[in-house]
C-alpha positions in Angstrom: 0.0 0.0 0.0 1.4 3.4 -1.0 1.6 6.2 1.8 -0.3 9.1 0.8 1.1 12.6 1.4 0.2 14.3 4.3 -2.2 16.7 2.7 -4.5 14.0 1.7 -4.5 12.0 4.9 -6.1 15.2 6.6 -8.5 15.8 4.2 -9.6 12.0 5.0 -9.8 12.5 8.6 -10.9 15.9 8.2 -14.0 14.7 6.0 -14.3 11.7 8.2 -14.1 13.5 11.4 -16.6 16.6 11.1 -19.5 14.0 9.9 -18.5 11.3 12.6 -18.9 14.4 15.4 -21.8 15.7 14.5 -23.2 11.5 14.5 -21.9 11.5 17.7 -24.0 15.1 18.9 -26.9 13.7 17.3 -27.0 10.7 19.1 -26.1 12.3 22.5 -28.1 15.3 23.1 -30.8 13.1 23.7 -28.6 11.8 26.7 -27.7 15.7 27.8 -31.4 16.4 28.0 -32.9 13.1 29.8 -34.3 14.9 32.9 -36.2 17.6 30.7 -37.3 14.9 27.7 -38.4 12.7 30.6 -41.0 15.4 31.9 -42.0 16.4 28.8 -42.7 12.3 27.1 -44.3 10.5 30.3 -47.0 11.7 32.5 -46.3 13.1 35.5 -46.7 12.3 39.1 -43.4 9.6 39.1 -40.4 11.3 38.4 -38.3 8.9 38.9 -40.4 6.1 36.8 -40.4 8.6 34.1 -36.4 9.2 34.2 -36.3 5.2 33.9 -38.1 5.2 30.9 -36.2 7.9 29.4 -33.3 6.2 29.9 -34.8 2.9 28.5 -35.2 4.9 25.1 -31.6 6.6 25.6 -30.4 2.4 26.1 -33.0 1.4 23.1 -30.8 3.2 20.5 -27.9 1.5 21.4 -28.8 -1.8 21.5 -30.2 -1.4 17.9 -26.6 -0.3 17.1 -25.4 -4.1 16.4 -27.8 -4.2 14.0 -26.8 -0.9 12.3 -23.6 -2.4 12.1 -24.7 -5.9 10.8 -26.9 -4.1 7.9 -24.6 -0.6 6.9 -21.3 -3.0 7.7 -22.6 -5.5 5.0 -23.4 -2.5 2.3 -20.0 -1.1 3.1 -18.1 -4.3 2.4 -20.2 -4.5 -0.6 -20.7 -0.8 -2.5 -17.7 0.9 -0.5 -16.9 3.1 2.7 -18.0 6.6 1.0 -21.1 6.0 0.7 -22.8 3.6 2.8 -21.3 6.2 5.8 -23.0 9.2 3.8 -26.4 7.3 3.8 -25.9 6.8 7.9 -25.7 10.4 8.3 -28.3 11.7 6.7 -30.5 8.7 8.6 -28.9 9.7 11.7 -29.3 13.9 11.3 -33.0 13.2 9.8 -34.2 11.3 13.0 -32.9 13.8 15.3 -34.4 16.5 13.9 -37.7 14.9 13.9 -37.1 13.9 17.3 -37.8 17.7 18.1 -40.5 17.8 16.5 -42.5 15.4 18.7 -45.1 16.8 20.4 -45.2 15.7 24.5 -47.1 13.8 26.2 -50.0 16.5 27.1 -50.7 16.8 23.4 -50.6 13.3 21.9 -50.3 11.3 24.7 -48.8 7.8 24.5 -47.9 8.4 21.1 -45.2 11.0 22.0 -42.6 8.6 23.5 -43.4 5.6 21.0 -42.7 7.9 18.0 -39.6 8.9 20.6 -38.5 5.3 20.7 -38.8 4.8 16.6 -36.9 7.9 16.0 -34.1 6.7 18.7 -34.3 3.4 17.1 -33.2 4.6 13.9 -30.8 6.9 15.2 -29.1 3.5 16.7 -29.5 1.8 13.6 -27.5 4.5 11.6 -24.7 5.2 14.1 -24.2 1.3 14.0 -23.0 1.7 10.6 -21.0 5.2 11.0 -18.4 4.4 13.4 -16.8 1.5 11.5 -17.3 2.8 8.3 -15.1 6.3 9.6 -12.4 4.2 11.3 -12.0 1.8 9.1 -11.7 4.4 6.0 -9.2 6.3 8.1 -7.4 3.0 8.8 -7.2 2.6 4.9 -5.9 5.8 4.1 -3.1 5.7 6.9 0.5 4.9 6.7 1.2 1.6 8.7 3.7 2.7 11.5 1.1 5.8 12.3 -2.2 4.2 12.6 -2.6 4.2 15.9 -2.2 7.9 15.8 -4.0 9.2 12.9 -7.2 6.4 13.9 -7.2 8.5 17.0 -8.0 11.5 15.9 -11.5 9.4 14.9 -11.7 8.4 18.8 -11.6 12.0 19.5 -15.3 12.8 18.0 -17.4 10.7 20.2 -16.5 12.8 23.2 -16.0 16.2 21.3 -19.6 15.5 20.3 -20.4 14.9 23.8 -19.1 18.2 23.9 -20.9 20.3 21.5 -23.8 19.2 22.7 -23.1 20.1 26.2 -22.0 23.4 24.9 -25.2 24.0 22.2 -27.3 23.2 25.5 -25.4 25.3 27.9 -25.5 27.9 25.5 -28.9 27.8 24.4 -30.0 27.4 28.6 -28.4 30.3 29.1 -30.4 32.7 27.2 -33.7 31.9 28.6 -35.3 31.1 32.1 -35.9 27.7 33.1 -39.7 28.0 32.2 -39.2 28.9 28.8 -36.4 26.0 28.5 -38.6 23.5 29.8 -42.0 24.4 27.9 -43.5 21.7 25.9 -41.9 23.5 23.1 -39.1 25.3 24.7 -35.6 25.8 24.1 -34.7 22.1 24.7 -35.7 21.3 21.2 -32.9 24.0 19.6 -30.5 21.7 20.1 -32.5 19.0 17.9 -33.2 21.6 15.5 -29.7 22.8 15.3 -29.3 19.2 13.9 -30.4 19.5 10.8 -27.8 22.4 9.4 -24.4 20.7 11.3 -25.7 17.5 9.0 -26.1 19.1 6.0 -22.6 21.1 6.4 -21.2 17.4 6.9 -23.0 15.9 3.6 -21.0 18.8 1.5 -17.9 17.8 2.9 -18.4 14.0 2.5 -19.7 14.2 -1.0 -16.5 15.4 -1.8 -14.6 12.4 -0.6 -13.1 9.4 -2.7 -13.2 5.6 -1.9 -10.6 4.1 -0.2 -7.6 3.0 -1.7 -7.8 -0.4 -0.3 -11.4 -0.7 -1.1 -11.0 0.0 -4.4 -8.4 -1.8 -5.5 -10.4 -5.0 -4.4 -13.2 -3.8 -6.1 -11.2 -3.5 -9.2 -9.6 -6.5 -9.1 -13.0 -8.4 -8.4 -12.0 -9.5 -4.8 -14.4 -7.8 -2.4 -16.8 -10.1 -0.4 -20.1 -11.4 -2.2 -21.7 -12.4 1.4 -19.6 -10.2 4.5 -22.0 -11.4 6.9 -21.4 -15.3 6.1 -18.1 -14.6 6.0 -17.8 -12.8 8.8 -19.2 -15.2 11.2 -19.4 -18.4 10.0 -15.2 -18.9 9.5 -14.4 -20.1 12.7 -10.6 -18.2 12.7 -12.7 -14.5 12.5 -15.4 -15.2 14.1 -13.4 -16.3 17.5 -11.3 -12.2 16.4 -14.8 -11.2 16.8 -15.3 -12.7 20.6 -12.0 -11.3 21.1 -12.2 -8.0 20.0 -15.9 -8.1 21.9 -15.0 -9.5 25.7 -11.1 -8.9 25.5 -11.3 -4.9 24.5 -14.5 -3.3 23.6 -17.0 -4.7 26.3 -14.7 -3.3 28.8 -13.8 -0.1 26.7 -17.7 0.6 26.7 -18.2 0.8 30.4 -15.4 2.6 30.9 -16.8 5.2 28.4 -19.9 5.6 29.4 -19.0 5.7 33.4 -16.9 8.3 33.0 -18.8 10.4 30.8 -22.3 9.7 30.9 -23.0 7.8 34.5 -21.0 11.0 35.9 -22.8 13.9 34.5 -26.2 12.0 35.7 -24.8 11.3 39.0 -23.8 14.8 39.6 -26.9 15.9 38.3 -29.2 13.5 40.0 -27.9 12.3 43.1 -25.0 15.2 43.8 -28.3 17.7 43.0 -25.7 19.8 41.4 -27.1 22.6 39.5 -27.5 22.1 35.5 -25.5 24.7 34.2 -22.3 24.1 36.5 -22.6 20.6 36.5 -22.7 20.8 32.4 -19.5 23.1 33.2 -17.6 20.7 34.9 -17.7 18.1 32.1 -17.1 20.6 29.4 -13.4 21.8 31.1 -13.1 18.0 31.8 -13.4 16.9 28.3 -11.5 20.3 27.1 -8.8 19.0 28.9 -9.2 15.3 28.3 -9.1 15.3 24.8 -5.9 15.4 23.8 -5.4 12.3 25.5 -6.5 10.3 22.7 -4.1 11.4 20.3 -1.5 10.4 23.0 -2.1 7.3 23.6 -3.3 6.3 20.1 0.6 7.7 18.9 1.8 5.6 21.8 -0.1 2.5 20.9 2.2 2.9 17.2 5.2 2.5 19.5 4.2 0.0 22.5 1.0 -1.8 21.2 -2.3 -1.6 22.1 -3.0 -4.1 24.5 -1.4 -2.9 27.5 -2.6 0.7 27.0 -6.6 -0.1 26.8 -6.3 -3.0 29.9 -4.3 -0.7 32.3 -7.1 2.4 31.4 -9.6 -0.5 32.5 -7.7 -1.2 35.3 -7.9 2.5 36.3 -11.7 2.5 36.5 -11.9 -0.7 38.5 -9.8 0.7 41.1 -10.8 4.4 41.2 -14.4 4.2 40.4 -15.9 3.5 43.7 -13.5 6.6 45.8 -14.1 9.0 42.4 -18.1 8.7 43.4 -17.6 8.6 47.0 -15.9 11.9 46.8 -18.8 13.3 44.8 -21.3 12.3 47.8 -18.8 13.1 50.5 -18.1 16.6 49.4 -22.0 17.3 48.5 -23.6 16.1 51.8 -24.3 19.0 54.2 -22.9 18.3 57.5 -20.4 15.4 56.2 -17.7 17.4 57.0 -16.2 21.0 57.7 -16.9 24.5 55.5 -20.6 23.2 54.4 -23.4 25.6 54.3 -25.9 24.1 56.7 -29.3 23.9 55.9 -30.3 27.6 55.9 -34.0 28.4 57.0 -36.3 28.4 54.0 -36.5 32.0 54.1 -33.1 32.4 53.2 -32.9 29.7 50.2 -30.9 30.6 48.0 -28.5 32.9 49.2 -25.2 33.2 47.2 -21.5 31.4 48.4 -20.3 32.7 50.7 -16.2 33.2 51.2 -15.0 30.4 52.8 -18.1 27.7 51.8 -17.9 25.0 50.1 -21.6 24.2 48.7 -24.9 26.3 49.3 -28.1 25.1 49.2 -30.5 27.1 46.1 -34.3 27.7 46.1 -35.1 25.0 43.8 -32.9 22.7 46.1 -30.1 22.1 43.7 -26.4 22.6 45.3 -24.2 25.3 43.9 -20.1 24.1 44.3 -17.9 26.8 45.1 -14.7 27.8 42.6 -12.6 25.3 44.5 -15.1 22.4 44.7 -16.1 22.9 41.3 -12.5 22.6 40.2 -12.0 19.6 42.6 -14.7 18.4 40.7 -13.8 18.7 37.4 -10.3 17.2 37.9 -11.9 13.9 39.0 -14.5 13.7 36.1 -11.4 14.4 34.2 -8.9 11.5 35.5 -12.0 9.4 34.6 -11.7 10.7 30.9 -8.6 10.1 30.5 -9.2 6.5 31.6 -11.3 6.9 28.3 -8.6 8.2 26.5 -6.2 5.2 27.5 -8.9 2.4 26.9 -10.8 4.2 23.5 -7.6 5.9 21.7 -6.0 3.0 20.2 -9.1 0.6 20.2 -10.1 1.8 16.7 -6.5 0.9 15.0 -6.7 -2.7 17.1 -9.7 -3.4 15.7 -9.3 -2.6 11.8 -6.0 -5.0 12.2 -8.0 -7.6 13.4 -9.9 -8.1 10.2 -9.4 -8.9 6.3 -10.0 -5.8 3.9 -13.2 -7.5 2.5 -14.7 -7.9 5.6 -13.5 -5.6 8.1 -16.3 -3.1 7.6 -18.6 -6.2 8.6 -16.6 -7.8 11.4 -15.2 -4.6 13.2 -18.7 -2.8 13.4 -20.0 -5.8 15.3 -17.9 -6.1 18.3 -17.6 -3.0 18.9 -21.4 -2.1 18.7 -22.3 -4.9 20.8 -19.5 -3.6 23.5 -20.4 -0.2 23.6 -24.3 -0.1 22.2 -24.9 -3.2 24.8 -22.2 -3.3 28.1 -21.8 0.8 28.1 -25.5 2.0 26.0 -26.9 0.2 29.3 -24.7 1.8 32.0 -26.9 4.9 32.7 -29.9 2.5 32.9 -28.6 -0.5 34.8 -26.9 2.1 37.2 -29.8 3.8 38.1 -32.1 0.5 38.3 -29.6 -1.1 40.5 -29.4 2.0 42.4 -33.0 2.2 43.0 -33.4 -1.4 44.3 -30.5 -0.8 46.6 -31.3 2.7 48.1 -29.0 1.7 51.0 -25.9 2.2 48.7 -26.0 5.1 46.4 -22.9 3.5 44.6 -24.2 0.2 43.8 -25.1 0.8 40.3 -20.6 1.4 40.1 -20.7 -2.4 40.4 -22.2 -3.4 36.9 -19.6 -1.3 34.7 -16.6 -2.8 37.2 -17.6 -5.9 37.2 -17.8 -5.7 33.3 -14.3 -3.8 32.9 -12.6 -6.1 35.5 -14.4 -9.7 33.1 -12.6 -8.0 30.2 -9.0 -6.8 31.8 -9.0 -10.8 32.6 -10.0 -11.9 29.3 -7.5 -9.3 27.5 -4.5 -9.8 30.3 -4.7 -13.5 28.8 -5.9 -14.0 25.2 -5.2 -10.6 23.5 -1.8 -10.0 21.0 0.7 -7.1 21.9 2.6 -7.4 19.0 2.8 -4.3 16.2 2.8 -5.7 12.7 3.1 -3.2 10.5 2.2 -4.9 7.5 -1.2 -6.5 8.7 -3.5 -4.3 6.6 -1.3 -4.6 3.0 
């Protein structure tokens, strides 16, 4: 395979990049906005039986995702990379603009959350068949000894999506009062809205992109795969790569993503009863500063391997996840310890920090952190993303070496939607279902994505390859 100059290999994981991002906003703003969406698609009177079903339609999209990748992984490994990825983003940006659209619950009653769930349901379906079909075009284009690195820069989207939609939302929060947010149509739909022109910004760009060079010269030769999905599965040799790849590396890699991410902005949120727009701020600086993290350890995975890099990040979790939380609790219980604003006497609810506290108690009862707790805050959310970083960085170059040209699109996609559309789609929901069966230990729903990373450290510690061959993809 012939390196391409370095002009062309950006423009690859430019195009690749700005269309995976937006997938990646698309398919999380619905997370961002659970708590709202949840009062404004279920009837009232159970809050919390109406966050649960929320989240069941947040999990519902990703465990459609294997299927995405079963369906837009055979078309890619059948008409190409270009454009099977084109067609899941315009699925993908076309379901979440509708999704805005919906009206709630008072006006349409049980049909607003059903037509929710179809719309989230196709919104799995198409970023099942995004994710593989960016990585592994990226993977094509790359030069062998800097795949790990240049793969990467792929990893980075998920959480910078995570990140404009924080932002969009923050910003859009910001310029109204809660009321008007919160309103059956308020400014909670912008966001969805907003949608629509990031997608078709994204199609421009990707219309403009050629095939890959591996791709194509199978095609021209005659040698791509006539049934990816038999062949995929049914040869024992890549089908036991795709049991590998699934409980040696990405099960694990899900959990840890969506625990650190995800589980922690609903934790602060929901149990912490940290307000909205600083506990939105906290994971914005943490992923700011996380970030670059990828690109580290995907350039270090070109010079150590892979293996080591994800395990250890799933290590991390298993070992820091329970005291990470605690902290959270600890420091957010009044009376748990010294400089707390007691319980002030409801007529003077929501007065503002003082110098010297740590938390005060607001009018709607939500906490509000000091400077210093915020930051103290933030650099824990942070340690957890780049735990992320370490496990999710190199994962996507592991995976396209894993797999034939002719069926990579096919096998990749599957293991990794299963590991992160099953194990870490379902850590927000399991969490919170375990928590509320075991009220006694606000951490218990910690114990489903350890126990999951901890299975898959074992697994990978034993049966996974550390070796670097260059020439794998050629």
């Amino acid at each position: 395979m012939s390196n391409p100059n370095a002009n062309s290999i950006w423009k690859v994981i430019t195009a690749s990049s700005v269309g995976t991002l937006i997938e990646w906003y698309d398919f999380y703003i619905f997370g961002m906005l659970a708590k709202t969406i949840s009062t404004q698609f279920f009837p009232e009177g159970n809050a919390t039986a109406a966050l649960l079903s929320t989240l069941a339609i947040f999990a519902a999209g990703f465990i459609v995702r294997p299927f995405g990748a079963l369906v837009f992984g055979r078309l890619g490994d059948l008409i190409g990379r270009k454009y099977t990825f084109l067609l899941t983003l315009v699925l993908m940006g076309g379901s979440t603009f509708l999704i805005g659209c919906v009206p709630g619950y008072k006006s349409i009653g049980m049909a607003a959350p059903l037509l929710v769930l179809l719309l989230r349901l196709l919104q799995g379906l198409a970023l099942g068949g995004e994710y593989g079909g960016a990585a592994t075009y990226v993977a094509e284009h790359a030069p062998p000894h800097k795949r790990g690195y240049f793969t990467s820069w792929i990893q980075t989207t998920a959480t910078l999506g995570l990140f404009v939609a924080l932002g969009i939302i923050l910003l859009v929060k910001r310029n109204m009062d809660d009321s008007a947010f919160n309103a059956e149509w308020g400014g909670w739909r912008y966001p969805f809205w907003i949608s629509i022109l990031l997608v078709g910004v994204s199609i421009y760009i990707r219309l403009k992109m050629k095939e890959s060079p591996l791709f194509s010269k199978l095609k021209s030769e005659g040698k791509t795969s006539t049934n990816p999905l038999k062949e995929s599965f049914s040869h024992r040799g890549n089908f036991k790569m795709v049991l590998l790849a699934l409980f040696g590396a990405v099960m694990g890699q899900g959990v840890i993503w969506y625990t650190g991410q995800f589980y922690a902005q609903s934790f602060l949120e929901t149990r912490c009863k940290i307000d909205f727009e600083q506990s939105r701020i906290i994971m914005l600086w943490a992923i700011a500063f996380a970030t670059p993290f990828f690109l580290v350890f995907g350039w270090l995975s070109d010079k150590i391997g892979r293996k080591w890099i994800m395990l250890i990040g799933m290590l991390l979790g298993v070992l820091f996840y329970r005291p990470i939380f605690s902290t959270f609790l600890a420091d957010t219980e009044i009376g748990a310890g010294t400089g707390y604003t007691a319980y002030p006497p409801l007529s003077d609810l929501g007065q503002s920090v003082q110098p010297g506290d740590d938390i005060t108690i607001r009018s709607d009862n939500t906490i509000l952190l000091s400077t210093a707790l915020q930051w103290k805050f933030t650099a824990l959310v942070w340690a957890m993303i780049v735990f992320v970083t370490m496990v999710y960085g190199p994962i996507a170059a592991f995976l396209v070496e894993l797999f034939p040209t002719k069926i990579r699109y096919t096998s990749m996609s599957l293991p990794y939607h299963i590991g992160n559309g099953v194990f870490g789609g379902l850590v927000p929901f399991i969490g919170l279902l375990i928590t509320t069966s075991f009220p006694s230990d606000p951490l218990a729903g910690l114990w489903y994505p350890i126990a999951i990373a901890a299975l898959c450290f074992i697994i990978g510690a034993i049966y996974l390859n550390n070796k670097i061959d260059r020439n794998v993809m050629d």
